[in-house]
N, C-alpha and C positions, 0 to 999 in steps of 0.2 A: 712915619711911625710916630705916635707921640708919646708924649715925658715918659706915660706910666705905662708903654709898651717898651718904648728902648729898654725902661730900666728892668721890667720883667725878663727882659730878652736877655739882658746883661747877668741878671740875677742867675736864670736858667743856666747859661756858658759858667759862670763861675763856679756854681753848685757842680756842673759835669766835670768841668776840671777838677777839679778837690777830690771829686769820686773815682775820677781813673784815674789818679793820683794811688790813692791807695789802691787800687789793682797792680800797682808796679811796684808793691813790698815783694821782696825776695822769699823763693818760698820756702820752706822750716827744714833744717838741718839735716833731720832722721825721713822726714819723706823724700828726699834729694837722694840720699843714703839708699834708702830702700828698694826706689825705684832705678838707679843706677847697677842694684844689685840685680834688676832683673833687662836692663837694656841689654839686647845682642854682643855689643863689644864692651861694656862696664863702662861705658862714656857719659861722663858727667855730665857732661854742657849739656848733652842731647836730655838727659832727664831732666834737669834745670830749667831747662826751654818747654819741655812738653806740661810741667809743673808753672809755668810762668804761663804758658799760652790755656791750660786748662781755669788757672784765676780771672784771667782777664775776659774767657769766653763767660765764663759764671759771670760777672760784674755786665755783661751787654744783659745775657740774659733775663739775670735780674730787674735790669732797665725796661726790657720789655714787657715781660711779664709781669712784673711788681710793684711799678712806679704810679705815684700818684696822680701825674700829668701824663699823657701821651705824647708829649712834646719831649720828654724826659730819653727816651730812646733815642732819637732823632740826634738829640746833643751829645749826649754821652757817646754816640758812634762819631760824632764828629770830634769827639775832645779826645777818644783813642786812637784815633787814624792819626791826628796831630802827634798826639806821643811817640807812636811807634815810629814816625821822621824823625824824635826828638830825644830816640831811649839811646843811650849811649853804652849801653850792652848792644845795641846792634852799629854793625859797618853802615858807613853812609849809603855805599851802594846795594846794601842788604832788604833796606828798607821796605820796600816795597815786596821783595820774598816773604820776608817775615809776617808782612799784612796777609799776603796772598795765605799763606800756611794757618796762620791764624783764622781766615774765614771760613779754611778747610774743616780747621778744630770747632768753631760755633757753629757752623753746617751741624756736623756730626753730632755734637752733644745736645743741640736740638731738635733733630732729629729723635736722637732718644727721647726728648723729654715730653715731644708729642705723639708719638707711638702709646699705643695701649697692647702690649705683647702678655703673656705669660712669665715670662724670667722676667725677676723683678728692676727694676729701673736703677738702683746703686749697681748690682753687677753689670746691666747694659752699659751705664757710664764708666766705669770700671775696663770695660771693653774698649771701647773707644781709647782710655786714654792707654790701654798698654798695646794696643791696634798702631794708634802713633808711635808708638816706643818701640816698634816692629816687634811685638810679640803678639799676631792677631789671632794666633789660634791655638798655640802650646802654655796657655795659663791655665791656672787648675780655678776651677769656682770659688776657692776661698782666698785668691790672690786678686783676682777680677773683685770680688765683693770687696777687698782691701784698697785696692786700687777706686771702685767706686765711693771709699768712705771718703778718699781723700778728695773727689770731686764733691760729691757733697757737703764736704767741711770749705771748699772754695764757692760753692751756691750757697750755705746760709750765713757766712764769712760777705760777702758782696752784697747779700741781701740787708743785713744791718748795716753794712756802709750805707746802702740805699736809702734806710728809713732815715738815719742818720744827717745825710746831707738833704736829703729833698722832702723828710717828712712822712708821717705816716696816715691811711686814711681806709677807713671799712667801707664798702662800697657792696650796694645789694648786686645780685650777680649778672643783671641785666642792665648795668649801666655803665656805661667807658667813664675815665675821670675827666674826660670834656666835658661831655654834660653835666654832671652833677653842680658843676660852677654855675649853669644856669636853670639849676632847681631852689 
Protein backbone atom coordinates (compact mmCIF):
# COMPACT_ATOMS: atom_id res chain seq x y z
CA UNK A 1 0.00 0.00 0.00
CA UNK A 2 1.52 3.27 -0.29
CA UNK A 3 2.12 6.65 1.69
CA UNK A 4 -1.18 8.10 0.42
CA UNK A 5 -3.11 4.84 0.71
CA UNK A 6 -2.12 3.75 4.34
CA UNK A 7 -2.88 7.28 5.21
CA UNK A 8 -6.29 7.37 3.41
CA UNK A 9 -6.91 3.93 4.90
CA UNK A 10 -5.82 5.28 8.30
CA UNK A 11 -7.85 8.44 7.80
CA UNK A 12 -11.17 6.30 6.90
CA UNK A 13 -10.73 3.92 10.52
CA UNK A 14 -10.34 7.12 12.42
CA UNK A 15 -13.35 8.97 10.81
CA UNK A 16 -15.33 5.44 11.64
CA UNK A 17 -14.31 5.37 15.01
CA UNK A 18 -15.26 8.99 16.06
CA UNK A 19 -18.66 8.14 14.25
CA UNK A 20 -19.56 5.03 16.27
CA UNK A 21 -18.35 6.65 19.02
CA UNK A 22 -21.10 8.82 18.99
CA UNK A 23 -23.68 6.00 18.33
CA UNK A 24 -22.74 4.94 21.99
CA UNK A 25 -24.29 8.39 23.71
CA UNK A 26 -26.77 6.98 26.05
CA UNK A 27 -30.21 7.49 24.92
CA UNK A 28 -32.43 10.60 26.28
CA UNK A 29 -34.19 10.38 29.70
CA UNK A 30 -38.07 10.61 28.79
CA UNK A 31 -37.69 8.23 25.77
CA UNK A 32 -36.07 5.40 28.16
CA UNK A 33 -39.15 6.66 30.52
CA UNK A 34 -41.56 6.25 27.84
CA UNK A 35 -40.68 3.34 26.30
CA UNK A 36 -40.07 1.42 29.61
CA UNK A 37 -43.67 2.49 30.20
CA UNK A 38 -44.67 0.33 27.65
CA UNK A 39 -42.08 -2.85 27.98
CA UNK A 40 -44.19 -6.07 29.23
CA UNK A 41 -42.45 -6.14 32.73
CA UNK A 42 -41.50 -2.05 33.05
CA UNK A 43 -37.87 -3.16 32.65
CA UNK A 44 -35.56 -0.55 32.06
CA UNK A 45 -32.33 -2.01 30.94
CA UNK A 46 -34.47 -3.91 28.27
CA UNK A 47 -35.78 -0.41 26.93
CA UNK A 48 -32.32 1.15 27.26
CA UNK A 49 -31.01 -1.58 25.19
CA UNK A 50 -33.69 -1.62 22.46
CA UNK A 51 -33.10 2.40 22.52
CA UNK A 52 -29.31 1.90 22.45
CA UNK A 53 -29.40 -0.93 19.58
CA UNK A 54 -32.25 1.25 17.49
CA UNK A 55 -29.16 4.33 17.54
CA UNK A 56 -26.55 2.32 16.49
CA UNK A 57 -28.62 0.41 13.71
CA UNK A 58 -29.57 4.14 12.39
CA UNK A 59 -25.59 5.10 12.45
CA UNK A 60 -24.73 1.57 10.03
CA UNK A 61 -27.56 2.51 8.16
CA UNK A 62 -26.81 5.89 7.53
CA UNK A 63 -23.20 4.65 6.53
CA UNK A 64 -24.66 2.79 3.98
CA UNK A 65 -27.07 4.59 2.60
CA UNK A 66 -25.70 8.21 3.06
CA UNK A 67 -21.89 8.12 3.01
CA UNK A 68 -19.93 9.80 0.75
CA UNK A 69 -17.30 6.79 0.10
CA UNK A 70 -18.54 3.30 -0.22
CA UNK A 71 -15.73 2.31 1.58
CA UNK A 72 -17.40 4.22 4.44
CA UNK A 73 -19.88 1.17 5.45
CA UNK A 74 -17.31 -1.28 5.32
CA UNK A 75 -15.35 0.69 8.36
CA UNK A 76 -17.93 1.86 10.26
CA UNK A 77 -19.30 -1.92 10.56
CA UNK A 78 -15.92 -2.86 11.42
CA UNK A 79 -15.34 0.03 14.11
CA UNK A 80 -18.88 -1.25 15.70
CA UNK A 81 -18.29 -4.71 15.91
CA UNK A 82 -14.99 -3.59 17.74
CA UNK A 83 -17.03 -1.47 20.15
CA UNK A 84 -19.48 -3.75 21.03
CA UNK A 85 -16.26 -6.16 22.43
CA UNK A 86 -15.24 -2.90 23.92
CA UNK A 87 -18.73 -1.35 25.51
CA UNK A 88 -18.57 -1.81 29.03
CA UNK A 89 -22.43 -1.76 29.40
CA UNK A 90 -22.10 -5.25 28.13
CA UNK A 91 -20.56 -8.55 29.98
CA UNK A 92 -17.59 -9.89 28.36
CA UNK A 93 -19.18 -12.99 27.63
CA UNK A 94 -22.32 -11.05 26.27
CA UNK A 95 -20.51 -9.86 23.60
CA UNK A 96 -21.10 -11.44 20.87
CA UNK A 97 -25.15 -11.95 22.01
CA UNK A 98 -25.52 -8.31 21.85
CA UNK A 99 -23.81 -8.28 18.20
CA UNK A 100 -25.99 -11.18 17.23
CA UNK A 101 -29.34 -9.14 18.62
CA UNK A 102 -28.22 -6.10 17.26
CA UNK A 103 -28.02 -7.53 13.54
CA UNK A 104 -31.39 -8.87 14.32
CA UNK A 105 -32.44 -5.04 15.06
CA UNK A 106 -30.46 -3.62 11.42
CA UNK A 107 -32.00 -6.67 9.68
CA UNK A 108 -35.40 -5.34 10.64
CA UNK A 109 -35.20 -1.74 10.42
CA UNK A 110 -33.84 -2.10 7.05
CA UNK A 111 -35.90 -4.02 5.95
CA UNK A 112 -38.45 -1.42 6.65
CA UNK A 113 -36.68 1.18 5.01
CA UNK A 114 -36.48 -0.74 1.64
CA UNK A 115 -39.97 -2.03 1.52
CA UNK A 116 -42.38 0.26 -0.36
CA UNK A 117 -45.87 -0.74 1.78
CA UNK A 118 -48.84 1.39 2.25
CA UNK A 119 -48.49 2.17 6.25
CA UNK A 120 -46.25 4.65 6.33
CA UNK A 121 -42.49 4.01 7.05
CA UNK A 122 -42.18 5.96 10.81
CA UNK A 123 -45.01 3.77 12.10
CA UNK A 124 -43.32 0.41 10.32
CA UNK A 125 -40.03 1.47 12.28
CA UNK A 126 -42.08 2.38 15.23
CA UNK A 127 -43.05 -1.35 14.81
CA UNK A 128 -40.04 -2.85 14.72
CA UNK A 129 -38.68 -1.15 17.69
CA UNK A 130 -41.88 -1.96 20.18
CA UNK A 131 -41.79 -5.77 18.14
CA UNK A 132 -38.28 -5.78 20.16
CA UNK A 133 -39.78 -4.56 23.22
CA UNK A 134 -42.19 -7.49 23.00
CA UNK A 135 -45.20 -5.46 22.14
CA UNK A 136 -45.54 -6.71 18.36
CA UNK A 137 -49.00 -6.43 18.01
CA UNK A 138 -51.04 -4.75 21.08
CA UNK A 139 -49.83 -1.12 20.23
CA UNK A 140 -52.20 1.32 19.11
CA UNK A 141 -51.13 3.52 15.72
CA UNK A 142 -50.35 6.56 17.49
CA UNK A 143 -47.84 4.66 19.87
CA UNK A 144 -46.10 2.73 16.96
CA UNK A 145 -46.00 6.34 14.99
CA UNK A 146 -44.31 7.63 18.57
CA UNK A 147 -42.20 4.87 18.83
CA UNK A 148 -41.21 5.43 15.05
CA UNK A 149 -40.53 9.29 15.83
CA UNK A 150 -38.05 8.18 18.12
CA UNK A 151 -36.35 5.92 15.25
CA UNK A 152 -36.39 8.58 13.12
CA UNK A 153 -34.81 11.23 15.47
CA UNK A 154 -31.98 8.29 15.78
CA UNK A 155 -31.73 8.18 11.59
CA UNK A 156 -31.26 11.87 11.13
CA UNK A 157 -29.36 12.22 14.66
CA UNK A 158 -26.51 9.47 12.91
CA UNK A 159 -27.07 11.03 9.63
CA UNK A 160 -25.34 14.39 10.73
CA UNK A 161 -22.93 12.58 12.71
CA UNK A 162 -22.20 11.08 9.20
CA UNK A 163 -22.01 14.31 7.30
CA UNK A 164 -20.16 15.59 10.17
CA UNK A 165 -17.23 13.08 10.32
CA UNK A 166 -16.80 12.06 6.73
CA UNK A 167 -18.23 14.90 4.83
CA UNK A 168 -20.96 15.84 2.66
CA UNK A 169 -21.51 15.40 -1.08
CA UNK A 170 -24.70 15.65 -3.96
CA UNK A 171 -24.13 13.19 -6.31
CA UNK A 172 -26.62 12.76 -9.67
CA UNK A 173 -28.59 9.50 -9.01
CA UNK A 174 -26.88 7.37 -11.21
CA UNK A 175 -23.51 7.49 -9.73
CA UNK A 176 -21.90 5.45 -6.66
CA UNK A 177 -19.40 7.86 -4.77
CA UNK A 178 -16.51 5.50 -6.26
CA UNK A 179 -16.71 6.83 -9.31
CA UNK A 180 -17.40 10.18 -9.17
CA UNK A 181 -13.49 10.44 -7.79
CA UNK A 182 -12.81 9.36 -11.29
CA UNK A 183 -14.97 11.86 -13.05
Amino acid sequence: MSGGGFLAAWRLKRHAISFVQSLFAEPEPEQIAWLTALEPNGDEDHARWELRYARRAAGMLAAQRDAVDDRTAAAVGRALTESFHGDRTIARDRAEVALRQFNERLAAYREVLAARQTTPTRQRLGQVLLTFLGRPTSASEDTAVRAGEIVEQALASANGALRREFGDVTLPENVVPSEAAGR
